[in-house]
Structures are given as structure tokens and as C-alpha cells.
PQR file of N, CA, C, O and H, with PARSE charges and radii, in Angstrom:
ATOM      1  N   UNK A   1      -7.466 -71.154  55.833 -0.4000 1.5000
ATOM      2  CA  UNK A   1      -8.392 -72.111  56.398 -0.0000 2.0000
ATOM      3  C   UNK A   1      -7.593 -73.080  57.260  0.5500 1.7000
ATOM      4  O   UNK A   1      -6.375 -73.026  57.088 -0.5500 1.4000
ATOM      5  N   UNK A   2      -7.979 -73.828  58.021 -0.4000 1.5000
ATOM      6  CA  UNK A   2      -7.550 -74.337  59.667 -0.0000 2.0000
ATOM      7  C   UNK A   2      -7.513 -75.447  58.959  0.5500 1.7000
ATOM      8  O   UNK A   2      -8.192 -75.543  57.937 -0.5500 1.4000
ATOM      9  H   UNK A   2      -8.968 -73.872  58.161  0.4000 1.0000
ATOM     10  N   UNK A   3      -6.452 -76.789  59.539 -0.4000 1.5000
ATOM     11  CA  UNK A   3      -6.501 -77.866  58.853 -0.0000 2.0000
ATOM     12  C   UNK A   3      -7.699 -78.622  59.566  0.5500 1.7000
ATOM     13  O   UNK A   3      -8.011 -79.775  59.269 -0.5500 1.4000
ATOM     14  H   UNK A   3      -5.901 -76.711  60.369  0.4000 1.0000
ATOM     15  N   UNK A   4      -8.245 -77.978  60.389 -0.4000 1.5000
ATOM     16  CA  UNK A   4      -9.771 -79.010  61.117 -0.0000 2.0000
ATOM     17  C   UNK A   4     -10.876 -78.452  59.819  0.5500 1.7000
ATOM     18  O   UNK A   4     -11.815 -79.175  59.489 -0.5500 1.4000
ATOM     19  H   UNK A   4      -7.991 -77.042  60.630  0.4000 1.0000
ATOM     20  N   UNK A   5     -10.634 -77.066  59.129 -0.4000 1.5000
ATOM     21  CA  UNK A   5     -12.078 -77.125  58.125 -0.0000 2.0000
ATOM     22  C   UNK A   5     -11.405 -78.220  57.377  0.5500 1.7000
ATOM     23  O   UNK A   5     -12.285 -79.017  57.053 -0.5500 1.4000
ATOM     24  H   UNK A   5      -9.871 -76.478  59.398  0.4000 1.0000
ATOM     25  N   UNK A   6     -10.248 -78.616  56.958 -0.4000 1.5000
ATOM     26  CA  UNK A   6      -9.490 -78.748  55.593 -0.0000 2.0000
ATOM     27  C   UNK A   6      -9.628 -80.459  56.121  0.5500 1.7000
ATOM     28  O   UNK A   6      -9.377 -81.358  55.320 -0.5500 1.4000
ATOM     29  H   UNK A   6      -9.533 -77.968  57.221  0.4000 1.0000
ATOM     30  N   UNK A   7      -9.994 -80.715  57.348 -0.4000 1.5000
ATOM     31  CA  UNK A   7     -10.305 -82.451  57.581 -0.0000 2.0000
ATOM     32  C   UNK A   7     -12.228 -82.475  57.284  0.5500 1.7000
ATOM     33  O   UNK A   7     -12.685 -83.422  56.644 -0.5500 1.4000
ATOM     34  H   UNK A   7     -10.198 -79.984  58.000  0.4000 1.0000
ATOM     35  N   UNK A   8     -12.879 -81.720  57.644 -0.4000 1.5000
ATOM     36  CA  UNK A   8     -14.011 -82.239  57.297 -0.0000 2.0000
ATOM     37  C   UNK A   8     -14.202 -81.476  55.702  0.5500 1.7000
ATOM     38  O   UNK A   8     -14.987 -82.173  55.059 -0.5500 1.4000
ATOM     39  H   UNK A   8     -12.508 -80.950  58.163  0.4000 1.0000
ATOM     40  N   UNK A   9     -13.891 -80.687  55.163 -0.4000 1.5000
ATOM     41  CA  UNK A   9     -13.979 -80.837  53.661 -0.0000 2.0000
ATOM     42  C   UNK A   9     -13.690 -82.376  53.044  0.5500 1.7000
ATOM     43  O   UNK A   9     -14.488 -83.067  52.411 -0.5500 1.4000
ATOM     44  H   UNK A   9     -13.253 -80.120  55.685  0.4000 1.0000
ATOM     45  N   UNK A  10     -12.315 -82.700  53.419 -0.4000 1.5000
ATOM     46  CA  UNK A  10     -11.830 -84.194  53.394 -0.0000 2.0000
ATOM     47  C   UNK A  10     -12.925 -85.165  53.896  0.5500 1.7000
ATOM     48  O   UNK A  10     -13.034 -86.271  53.365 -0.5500 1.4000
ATOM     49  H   UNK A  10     -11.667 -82.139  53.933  0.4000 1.0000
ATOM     50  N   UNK A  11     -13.770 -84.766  54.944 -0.4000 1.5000
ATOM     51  CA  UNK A  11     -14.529 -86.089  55.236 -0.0000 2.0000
ATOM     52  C   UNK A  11     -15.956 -85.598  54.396  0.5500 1.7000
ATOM     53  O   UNK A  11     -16.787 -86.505  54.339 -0.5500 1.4000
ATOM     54  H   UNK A  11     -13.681 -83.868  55.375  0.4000 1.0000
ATOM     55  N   UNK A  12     -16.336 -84.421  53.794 -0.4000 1.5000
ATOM     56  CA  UNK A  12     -17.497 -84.490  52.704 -0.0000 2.0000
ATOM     57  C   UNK A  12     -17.367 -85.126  51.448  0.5500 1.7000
ATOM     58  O   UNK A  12     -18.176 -85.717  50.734 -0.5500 1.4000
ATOM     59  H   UNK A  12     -15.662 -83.684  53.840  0.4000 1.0000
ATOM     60  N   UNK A  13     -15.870 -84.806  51.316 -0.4000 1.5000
ATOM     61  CA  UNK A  13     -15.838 -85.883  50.174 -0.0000 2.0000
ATOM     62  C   UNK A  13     -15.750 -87.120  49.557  0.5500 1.7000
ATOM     63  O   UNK A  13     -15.805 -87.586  48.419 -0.5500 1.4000
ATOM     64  H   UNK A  13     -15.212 -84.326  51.896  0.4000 1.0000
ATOM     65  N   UNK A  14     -15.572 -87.545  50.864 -0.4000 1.5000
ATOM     66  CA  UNK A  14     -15.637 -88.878  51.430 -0.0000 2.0000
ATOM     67  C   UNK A  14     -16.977 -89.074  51.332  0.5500 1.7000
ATOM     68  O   UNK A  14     -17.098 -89.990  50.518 -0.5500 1.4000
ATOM     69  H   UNK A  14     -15.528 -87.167  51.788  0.4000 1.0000
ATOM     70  N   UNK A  15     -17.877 -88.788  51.642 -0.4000 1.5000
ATOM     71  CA  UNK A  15     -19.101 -89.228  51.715 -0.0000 2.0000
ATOM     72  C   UNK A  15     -19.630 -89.095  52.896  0.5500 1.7000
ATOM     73  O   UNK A  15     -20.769 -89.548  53.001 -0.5500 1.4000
ATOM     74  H   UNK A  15     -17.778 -88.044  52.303  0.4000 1.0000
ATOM     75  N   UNK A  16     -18.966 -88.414  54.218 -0.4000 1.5000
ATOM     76  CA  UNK A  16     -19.443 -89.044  55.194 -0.0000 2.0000
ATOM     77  C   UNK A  16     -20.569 -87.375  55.349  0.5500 1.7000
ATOM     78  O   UNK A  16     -20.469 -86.281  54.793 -0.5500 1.4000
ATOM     79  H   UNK A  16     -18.040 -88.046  54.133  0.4000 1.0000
ATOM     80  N   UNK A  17     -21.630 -87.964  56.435 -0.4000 1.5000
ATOM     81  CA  UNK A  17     -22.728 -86.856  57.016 -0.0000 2.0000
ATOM     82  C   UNK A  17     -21.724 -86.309  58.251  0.5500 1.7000
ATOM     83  O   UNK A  17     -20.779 -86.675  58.950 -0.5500 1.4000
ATOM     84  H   UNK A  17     -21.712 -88.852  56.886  0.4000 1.0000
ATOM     85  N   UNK A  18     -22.580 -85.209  58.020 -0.4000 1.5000
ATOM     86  CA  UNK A  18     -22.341 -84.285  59.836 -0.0000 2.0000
ATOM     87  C   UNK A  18     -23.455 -84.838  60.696  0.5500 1.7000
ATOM     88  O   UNK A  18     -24.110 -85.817  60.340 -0.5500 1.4000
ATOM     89  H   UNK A  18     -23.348 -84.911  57.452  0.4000 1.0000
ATOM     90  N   UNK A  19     -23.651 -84.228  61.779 -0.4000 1.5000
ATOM     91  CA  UNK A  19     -22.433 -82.943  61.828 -0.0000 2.0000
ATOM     92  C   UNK A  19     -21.037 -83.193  62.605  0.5500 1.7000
ATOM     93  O   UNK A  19     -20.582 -84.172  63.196 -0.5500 1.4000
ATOM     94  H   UNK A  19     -23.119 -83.433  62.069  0.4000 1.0000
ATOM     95  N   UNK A  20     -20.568 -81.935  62.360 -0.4000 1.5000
ATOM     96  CA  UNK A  20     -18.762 -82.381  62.579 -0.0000 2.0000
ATOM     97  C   UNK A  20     -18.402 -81.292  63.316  0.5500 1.7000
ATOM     98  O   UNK A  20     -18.589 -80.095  63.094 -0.5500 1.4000
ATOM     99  H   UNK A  20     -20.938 -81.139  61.880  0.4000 1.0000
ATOM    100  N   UNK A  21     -17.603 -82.122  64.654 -0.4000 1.5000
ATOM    101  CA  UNK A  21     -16.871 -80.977  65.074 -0.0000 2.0000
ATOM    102  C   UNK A  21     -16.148 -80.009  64.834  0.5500 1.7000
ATOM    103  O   UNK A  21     -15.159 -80.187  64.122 -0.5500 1.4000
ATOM    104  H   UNK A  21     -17.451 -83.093  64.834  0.4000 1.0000
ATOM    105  N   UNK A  22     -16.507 -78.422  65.482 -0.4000 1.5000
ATOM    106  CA  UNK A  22     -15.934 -76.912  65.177 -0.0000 2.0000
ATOM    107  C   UNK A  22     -14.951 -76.503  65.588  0.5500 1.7000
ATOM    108  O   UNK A  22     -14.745 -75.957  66.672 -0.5500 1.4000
ATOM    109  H   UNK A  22     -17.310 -78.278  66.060  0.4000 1.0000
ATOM    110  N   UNK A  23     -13.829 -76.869  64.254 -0.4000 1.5000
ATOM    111  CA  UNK A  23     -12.334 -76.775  64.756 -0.0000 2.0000
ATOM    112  C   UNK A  23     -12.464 -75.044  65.707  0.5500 1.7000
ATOM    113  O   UNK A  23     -11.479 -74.733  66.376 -0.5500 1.4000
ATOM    114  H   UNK A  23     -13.997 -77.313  63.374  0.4000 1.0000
ATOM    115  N   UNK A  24     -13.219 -74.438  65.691 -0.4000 1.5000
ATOM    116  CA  UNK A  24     -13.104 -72.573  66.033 -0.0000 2.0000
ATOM    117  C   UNK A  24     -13.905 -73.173  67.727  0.5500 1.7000
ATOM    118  O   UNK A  24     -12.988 -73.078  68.543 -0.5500 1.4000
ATOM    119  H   UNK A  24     -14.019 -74.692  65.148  0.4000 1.0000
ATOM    120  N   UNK A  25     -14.942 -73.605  68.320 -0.4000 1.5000
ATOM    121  CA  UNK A  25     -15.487 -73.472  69.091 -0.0000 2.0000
ATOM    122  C   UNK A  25     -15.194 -74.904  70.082  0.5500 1.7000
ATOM    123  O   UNK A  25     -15.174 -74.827  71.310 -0.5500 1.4000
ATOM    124  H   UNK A  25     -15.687 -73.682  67.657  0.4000 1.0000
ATOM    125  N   UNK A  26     -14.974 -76.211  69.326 -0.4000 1.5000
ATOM    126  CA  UNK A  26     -15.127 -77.932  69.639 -0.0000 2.0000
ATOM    127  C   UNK A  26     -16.154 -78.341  70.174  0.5500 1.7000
ATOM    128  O   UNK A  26     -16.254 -79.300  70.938 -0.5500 1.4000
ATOM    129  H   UNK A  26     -14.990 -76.274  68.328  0.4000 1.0000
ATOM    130  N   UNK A  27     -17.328 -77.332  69.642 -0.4000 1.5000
ATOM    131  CA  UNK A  27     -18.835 -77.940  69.562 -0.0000 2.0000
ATOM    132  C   UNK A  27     -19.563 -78.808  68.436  0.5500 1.7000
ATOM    133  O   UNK A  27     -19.669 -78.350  67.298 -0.5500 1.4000
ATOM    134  H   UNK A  27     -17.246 -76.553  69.021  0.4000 1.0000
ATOM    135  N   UNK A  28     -20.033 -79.999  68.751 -0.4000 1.5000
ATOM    136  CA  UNK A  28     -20.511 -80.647  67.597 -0.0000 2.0000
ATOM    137  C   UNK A  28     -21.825 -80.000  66.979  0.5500 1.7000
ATOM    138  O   UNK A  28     -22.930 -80.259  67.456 -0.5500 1.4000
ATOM    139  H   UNK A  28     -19.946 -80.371  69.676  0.4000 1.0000
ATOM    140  N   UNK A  29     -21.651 -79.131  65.878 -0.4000 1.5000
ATOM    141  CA  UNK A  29     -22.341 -78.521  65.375 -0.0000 2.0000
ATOM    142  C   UNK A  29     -21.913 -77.889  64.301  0.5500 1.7000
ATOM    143  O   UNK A  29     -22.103 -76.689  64.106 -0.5500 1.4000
ATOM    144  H   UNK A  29     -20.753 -78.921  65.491  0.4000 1.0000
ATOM    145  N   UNK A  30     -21.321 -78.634  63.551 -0.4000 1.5000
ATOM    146  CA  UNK A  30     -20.684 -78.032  61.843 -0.0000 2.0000
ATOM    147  C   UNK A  30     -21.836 -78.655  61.052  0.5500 1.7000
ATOM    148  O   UNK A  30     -22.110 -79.804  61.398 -0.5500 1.4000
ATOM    149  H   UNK A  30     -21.167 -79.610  63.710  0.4000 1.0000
ATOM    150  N   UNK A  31     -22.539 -78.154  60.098 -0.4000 1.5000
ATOM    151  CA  UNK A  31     -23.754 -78.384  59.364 -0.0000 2.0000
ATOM    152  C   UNK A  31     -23.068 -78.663  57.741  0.5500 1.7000
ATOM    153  O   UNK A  31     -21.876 -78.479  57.495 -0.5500 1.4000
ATOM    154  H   UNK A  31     -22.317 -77.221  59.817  0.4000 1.0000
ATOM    155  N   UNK A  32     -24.116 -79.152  56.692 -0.4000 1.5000
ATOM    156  CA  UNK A  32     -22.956 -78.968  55.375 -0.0000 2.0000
ATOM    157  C   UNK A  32     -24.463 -78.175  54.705  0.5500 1.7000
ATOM    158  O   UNK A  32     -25.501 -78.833  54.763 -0.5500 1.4000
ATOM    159  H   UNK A  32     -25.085 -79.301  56.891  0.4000 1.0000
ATOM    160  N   UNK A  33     -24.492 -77.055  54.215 -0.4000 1.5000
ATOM    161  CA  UNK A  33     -25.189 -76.581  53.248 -0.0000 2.0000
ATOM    162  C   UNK A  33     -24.731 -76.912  52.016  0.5500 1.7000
ATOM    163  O   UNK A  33     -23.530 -76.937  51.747 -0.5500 1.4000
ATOM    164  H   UNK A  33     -23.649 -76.520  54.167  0.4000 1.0000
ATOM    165  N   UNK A  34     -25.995 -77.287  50.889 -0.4000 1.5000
ATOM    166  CA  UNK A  34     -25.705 -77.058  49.508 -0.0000 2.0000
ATOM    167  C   UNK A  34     -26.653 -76.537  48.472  0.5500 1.7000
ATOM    168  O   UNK A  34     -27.836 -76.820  48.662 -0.5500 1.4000
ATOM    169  H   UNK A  34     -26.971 -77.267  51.107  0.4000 1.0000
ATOM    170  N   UNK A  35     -26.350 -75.819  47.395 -0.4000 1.5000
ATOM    171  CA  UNK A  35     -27.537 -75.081  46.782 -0.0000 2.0000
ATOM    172  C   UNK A  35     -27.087 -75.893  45.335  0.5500 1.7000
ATOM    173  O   UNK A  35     -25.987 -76.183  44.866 -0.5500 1.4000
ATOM    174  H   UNK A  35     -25.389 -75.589  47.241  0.4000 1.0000
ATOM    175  N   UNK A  36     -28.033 -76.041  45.021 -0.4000 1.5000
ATOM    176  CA  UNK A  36     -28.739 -77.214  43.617 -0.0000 2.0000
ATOM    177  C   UNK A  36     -29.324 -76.220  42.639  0.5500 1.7000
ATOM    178  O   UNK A  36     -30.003 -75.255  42.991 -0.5500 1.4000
ATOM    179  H   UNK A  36     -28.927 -75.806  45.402  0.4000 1.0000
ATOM    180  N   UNK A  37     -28.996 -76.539  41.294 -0.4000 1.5000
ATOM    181  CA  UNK A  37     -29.075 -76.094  40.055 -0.0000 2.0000
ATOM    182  C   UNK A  37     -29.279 -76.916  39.142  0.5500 1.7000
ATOM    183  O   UNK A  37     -28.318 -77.292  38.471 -0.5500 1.4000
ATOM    184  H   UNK A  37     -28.445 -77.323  41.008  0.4000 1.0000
ATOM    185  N   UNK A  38     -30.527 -77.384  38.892 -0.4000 1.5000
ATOM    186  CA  UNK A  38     -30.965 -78.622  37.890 -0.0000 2.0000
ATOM    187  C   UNK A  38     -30.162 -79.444  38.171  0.5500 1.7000
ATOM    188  O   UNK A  38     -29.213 -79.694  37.429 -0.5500 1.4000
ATOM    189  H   UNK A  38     -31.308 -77.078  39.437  0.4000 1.0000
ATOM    190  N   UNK A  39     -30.414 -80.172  39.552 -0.4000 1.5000
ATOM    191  CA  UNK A  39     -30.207 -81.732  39.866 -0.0000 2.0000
ATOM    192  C   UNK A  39     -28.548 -81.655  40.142  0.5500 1.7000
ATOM    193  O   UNK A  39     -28.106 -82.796  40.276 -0.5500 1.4000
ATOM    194  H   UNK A  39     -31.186 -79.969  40.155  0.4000 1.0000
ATOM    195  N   UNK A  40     -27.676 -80.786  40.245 -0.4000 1.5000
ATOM    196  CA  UNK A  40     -25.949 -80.473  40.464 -0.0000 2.0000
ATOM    197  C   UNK A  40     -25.869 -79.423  41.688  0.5500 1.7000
ATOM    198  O   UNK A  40     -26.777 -78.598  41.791 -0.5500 1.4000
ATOM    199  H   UNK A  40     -28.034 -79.859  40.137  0.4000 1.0000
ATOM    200  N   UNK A  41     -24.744 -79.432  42.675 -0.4000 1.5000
ATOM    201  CA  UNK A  41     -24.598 -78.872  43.101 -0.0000 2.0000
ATOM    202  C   UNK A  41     -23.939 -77.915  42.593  0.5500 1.7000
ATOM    203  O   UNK A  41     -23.160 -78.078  41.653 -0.5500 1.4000
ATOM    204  H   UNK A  41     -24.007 -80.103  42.591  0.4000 1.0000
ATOM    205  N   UNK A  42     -24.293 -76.204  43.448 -0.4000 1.5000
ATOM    206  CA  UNK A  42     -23.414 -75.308  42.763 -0.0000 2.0000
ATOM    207  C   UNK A  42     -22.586 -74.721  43.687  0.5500 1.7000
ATOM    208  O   UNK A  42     -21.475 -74.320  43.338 -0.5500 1.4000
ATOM    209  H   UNK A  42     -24.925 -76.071  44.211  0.4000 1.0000
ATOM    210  N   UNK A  43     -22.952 -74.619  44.760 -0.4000 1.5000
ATOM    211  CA  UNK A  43     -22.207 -74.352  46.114 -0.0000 2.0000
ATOM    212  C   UNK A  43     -22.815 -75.325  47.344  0.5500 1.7000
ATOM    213  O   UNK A  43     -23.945 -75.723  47.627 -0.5500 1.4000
ATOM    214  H   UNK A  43     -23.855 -74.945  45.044  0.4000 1.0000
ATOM    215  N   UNK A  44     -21.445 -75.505  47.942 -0.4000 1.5000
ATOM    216  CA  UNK A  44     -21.284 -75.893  49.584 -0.0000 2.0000
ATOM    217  C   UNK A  44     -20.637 -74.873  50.435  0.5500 1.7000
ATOM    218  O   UNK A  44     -19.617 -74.193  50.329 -0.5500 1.4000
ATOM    219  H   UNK A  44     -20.527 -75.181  47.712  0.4000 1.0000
ATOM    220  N   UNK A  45     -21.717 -75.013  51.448 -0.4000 1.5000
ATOM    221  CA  UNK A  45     -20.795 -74.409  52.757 -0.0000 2.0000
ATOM    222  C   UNK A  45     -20.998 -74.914  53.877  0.5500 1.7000
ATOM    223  O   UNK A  45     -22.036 -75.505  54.173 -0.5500 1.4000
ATOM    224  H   UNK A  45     -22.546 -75.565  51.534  0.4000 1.0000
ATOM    225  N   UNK A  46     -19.843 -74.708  54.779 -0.4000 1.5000
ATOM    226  CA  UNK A  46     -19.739 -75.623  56.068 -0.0000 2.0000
ATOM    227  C   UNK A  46     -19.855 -74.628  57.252  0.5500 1.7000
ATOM    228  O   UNK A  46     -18.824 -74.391  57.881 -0.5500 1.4000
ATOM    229  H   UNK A  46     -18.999 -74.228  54.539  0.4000 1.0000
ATOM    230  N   UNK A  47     -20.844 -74.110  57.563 -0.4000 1.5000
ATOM    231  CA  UNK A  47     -21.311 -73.685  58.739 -0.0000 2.0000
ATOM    232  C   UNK A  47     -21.470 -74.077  60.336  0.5500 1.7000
ATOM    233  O   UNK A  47     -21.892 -75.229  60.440 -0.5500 1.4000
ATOM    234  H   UNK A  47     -21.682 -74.302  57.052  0.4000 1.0000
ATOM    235  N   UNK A  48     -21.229 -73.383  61.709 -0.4000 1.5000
ATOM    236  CA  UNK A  48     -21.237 -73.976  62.776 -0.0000 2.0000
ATOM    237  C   UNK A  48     -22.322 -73.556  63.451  0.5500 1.7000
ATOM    238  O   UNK A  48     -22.250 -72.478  64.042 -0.5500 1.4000
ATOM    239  H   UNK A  48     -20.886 -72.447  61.625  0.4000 1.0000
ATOM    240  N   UNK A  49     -23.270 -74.161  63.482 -0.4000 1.5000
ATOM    241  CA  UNK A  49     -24.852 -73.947  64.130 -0.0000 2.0000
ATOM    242  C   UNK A  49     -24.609 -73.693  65.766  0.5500 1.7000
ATOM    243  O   UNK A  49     -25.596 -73.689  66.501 -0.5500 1.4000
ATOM    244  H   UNK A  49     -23.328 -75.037  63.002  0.4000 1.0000
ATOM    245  N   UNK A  50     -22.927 -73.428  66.462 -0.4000 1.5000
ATOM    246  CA  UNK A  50     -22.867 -72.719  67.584 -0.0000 2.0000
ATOM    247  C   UNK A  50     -22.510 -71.251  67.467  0.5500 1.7000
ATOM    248  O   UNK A  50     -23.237 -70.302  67.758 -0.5500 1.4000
ATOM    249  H   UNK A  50     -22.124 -73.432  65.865  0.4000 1.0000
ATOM    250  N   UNK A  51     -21.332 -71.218  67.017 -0.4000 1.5000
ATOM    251  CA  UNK A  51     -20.959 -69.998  67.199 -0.0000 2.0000
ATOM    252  C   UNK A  51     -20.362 -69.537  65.459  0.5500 1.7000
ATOM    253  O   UNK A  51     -19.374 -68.834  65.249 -0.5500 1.4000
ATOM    254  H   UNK A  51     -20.741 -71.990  66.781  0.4000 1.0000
ATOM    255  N   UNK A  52     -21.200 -70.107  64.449 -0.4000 1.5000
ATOM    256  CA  UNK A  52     -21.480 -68.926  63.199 -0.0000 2.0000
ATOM    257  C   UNK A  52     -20.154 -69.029  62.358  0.5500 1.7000
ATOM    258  O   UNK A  52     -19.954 -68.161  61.508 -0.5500 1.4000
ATOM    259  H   UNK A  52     -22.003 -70.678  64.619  0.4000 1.0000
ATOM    260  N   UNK A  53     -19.043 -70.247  62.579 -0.4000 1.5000
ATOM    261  CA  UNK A  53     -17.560 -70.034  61.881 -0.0000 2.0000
ATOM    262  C   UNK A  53     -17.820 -70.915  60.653  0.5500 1.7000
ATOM    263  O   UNK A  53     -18.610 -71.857  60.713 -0.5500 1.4000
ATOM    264  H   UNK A  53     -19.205 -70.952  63.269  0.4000 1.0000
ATOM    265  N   UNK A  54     -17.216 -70.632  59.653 -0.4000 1.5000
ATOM    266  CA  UNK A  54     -17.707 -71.463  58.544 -0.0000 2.0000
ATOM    267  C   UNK A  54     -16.580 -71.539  57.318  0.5500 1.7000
ATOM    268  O   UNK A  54     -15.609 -70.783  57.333 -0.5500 1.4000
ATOM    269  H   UNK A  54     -16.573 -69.867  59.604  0.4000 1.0000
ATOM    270  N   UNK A  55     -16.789 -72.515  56.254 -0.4000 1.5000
ATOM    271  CA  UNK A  55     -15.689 -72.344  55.606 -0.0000 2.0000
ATOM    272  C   UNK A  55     -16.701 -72.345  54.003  0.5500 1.7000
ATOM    273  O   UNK A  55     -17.188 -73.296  53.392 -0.5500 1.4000
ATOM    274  H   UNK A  55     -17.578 -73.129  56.242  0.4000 1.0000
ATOM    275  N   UNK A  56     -16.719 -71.345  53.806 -0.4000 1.5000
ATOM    276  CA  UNK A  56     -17.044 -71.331  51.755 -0.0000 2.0000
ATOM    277  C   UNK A  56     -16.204 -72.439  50.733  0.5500 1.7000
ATOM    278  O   UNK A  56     -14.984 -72.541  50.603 -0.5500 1.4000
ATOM    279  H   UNK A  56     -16.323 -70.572  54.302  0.4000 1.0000
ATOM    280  N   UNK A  57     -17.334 -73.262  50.031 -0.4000 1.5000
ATOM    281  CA  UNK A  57     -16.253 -74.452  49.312 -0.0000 2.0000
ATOM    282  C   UNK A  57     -17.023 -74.268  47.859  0.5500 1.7000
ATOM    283  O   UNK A  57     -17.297 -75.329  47.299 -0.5500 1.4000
ATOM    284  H   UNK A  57     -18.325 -73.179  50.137  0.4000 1.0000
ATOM    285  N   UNK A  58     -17.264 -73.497  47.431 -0.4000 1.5000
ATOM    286  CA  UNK A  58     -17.953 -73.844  45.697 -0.0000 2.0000
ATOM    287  C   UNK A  58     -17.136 -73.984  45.113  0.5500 1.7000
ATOM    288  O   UNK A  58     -16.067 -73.473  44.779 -0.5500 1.4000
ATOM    289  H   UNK A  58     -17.042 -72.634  47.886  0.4000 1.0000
ATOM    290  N   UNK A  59     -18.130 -75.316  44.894 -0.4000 1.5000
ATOM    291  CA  UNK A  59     -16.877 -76.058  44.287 -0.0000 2.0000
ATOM    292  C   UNK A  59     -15.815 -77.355  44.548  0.5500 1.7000
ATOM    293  O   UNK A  59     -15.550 -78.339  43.857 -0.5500 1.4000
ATOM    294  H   UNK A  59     -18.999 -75.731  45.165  0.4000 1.0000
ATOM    295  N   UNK A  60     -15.304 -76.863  45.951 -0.4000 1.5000
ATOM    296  CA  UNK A  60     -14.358 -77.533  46.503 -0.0000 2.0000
ATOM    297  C   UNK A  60     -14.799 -78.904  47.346  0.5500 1.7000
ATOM    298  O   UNK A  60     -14.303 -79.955  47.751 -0.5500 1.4000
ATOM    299  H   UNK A  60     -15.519 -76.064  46.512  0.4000 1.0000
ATOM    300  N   UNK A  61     -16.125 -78.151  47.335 -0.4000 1.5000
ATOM    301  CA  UNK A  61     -16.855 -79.958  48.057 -0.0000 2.0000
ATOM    302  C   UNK A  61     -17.087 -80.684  47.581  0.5500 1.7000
ATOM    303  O   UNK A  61     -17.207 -81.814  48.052 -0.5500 1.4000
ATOM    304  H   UNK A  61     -16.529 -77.297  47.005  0.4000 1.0000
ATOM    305  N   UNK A  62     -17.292 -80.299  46.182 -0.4000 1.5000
ATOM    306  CA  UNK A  62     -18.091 -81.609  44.978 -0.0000 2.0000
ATOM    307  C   UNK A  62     -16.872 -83.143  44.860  0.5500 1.7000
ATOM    308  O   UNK A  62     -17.160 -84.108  44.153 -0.5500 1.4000
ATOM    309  H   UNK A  62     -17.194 -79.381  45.800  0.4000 1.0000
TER
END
């Protein structure tokens, strides 16, 4: 993983919203998905609503 996914993982956990620029494309269009399991997250993923590059974090975003 690219240290640009490995800065906005760093800025989800921070708290901050997207969207965030696509270290793969440098379109502002990195999205944060998360799927919920009685009120907890169980997975995040960081998807680019341009060109589809993304980084899998279950887990790693919480």
C-alpha cells in the first residue's frame, strides 16, 4: 500500500471526512465505505469514485 493510502487511513482515524485525494489518479474522489454490525463497524474501505483504486482496511480503520 502507497504511503498516500497509508496518509488518509491516518486521516480516518483522525476523524477527519472525505473525500480525499487519489494517491493512484490525484483526483478528489477517495470515498470511505463502512459496513455495520449491531451499531460497530466491521469493515472499511477506501475507494476512488474516479478511477476504481482502493485500499481494504477491516479493521485497520477503526
Amino acid at each position: 500500500m502507497s504511503s498516500g493510502w497509508r496518509d488518509i487511513i491516518d486521516s480516518v482515524r483522525e476523524g477527519a471526512g472525505g473525500p480525499w485525494m487519489c494517491p493512484e489518479c490525484d483526483e478528489v474522489a477517495v470515498e470511505l465505505g463502512q459496513r455495520f454490525v449491531r451499531r460497530g463497524v466491521v469493515e472499511s474501505t477506501l475507494l476512488c469514485l474516479a478511477c476504481e483504486a482502493g485500499a481494504d482496511g477491516a479493521g485497520s480503520l477503526r
